[in-house]
N, C-alpha and C positions, 0 to 999 in steps of 0.2 A: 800751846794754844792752837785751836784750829784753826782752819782759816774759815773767813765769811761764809763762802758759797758754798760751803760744805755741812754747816751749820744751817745755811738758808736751807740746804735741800733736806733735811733730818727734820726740819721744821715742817716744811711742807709734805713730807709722807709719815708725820707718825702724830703734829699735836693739830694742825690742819682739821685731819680725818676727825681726831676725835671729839676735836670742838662742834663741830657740825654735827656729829651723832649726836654730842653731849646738849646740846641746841634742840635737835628734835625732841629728843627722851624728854629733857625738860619740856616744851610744849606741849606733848603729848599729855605730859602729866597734868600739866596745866589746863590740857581740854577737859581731860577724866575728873579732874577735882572741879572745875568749873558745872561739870554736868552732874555730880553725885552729888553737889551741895543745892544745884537747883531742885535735883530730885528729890532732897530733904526737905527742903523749902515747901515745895510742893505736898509731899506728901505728911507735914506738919499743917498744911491747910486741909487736906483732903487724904484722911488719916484711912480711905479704903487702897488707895495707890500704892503704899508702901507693901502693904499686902501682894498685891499683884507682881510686884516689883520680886519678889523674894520667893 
């Protein structure tokens, strides 16, 4: 068995890091789908937009 602080420290340089990546990515994604579904939205009201869009 390890010991704690050796454990703490494996945590903080390897699942730390990637939770916070894994945190942005996810928002990020969540901007880009937030913004293509408005642009859908949109351009199912005002069906020349999508046009321009593409």
């Amino acid at each position: 068995m390890t010991p704690v602080s050796e454990f703490t420290d494996t945590y903080e340089e390897t699942v730390k890091p990637l939770m916070i990546v894994s945190s942005r990515i996810y928002e990020t994604r969540a901007f880009w789908f937030q913004s293509a579904s408005t642009a859908f939205r949109d351009s199912t009201e005002r069906p020349g937009l999508l046009f321009s869009l593409t």
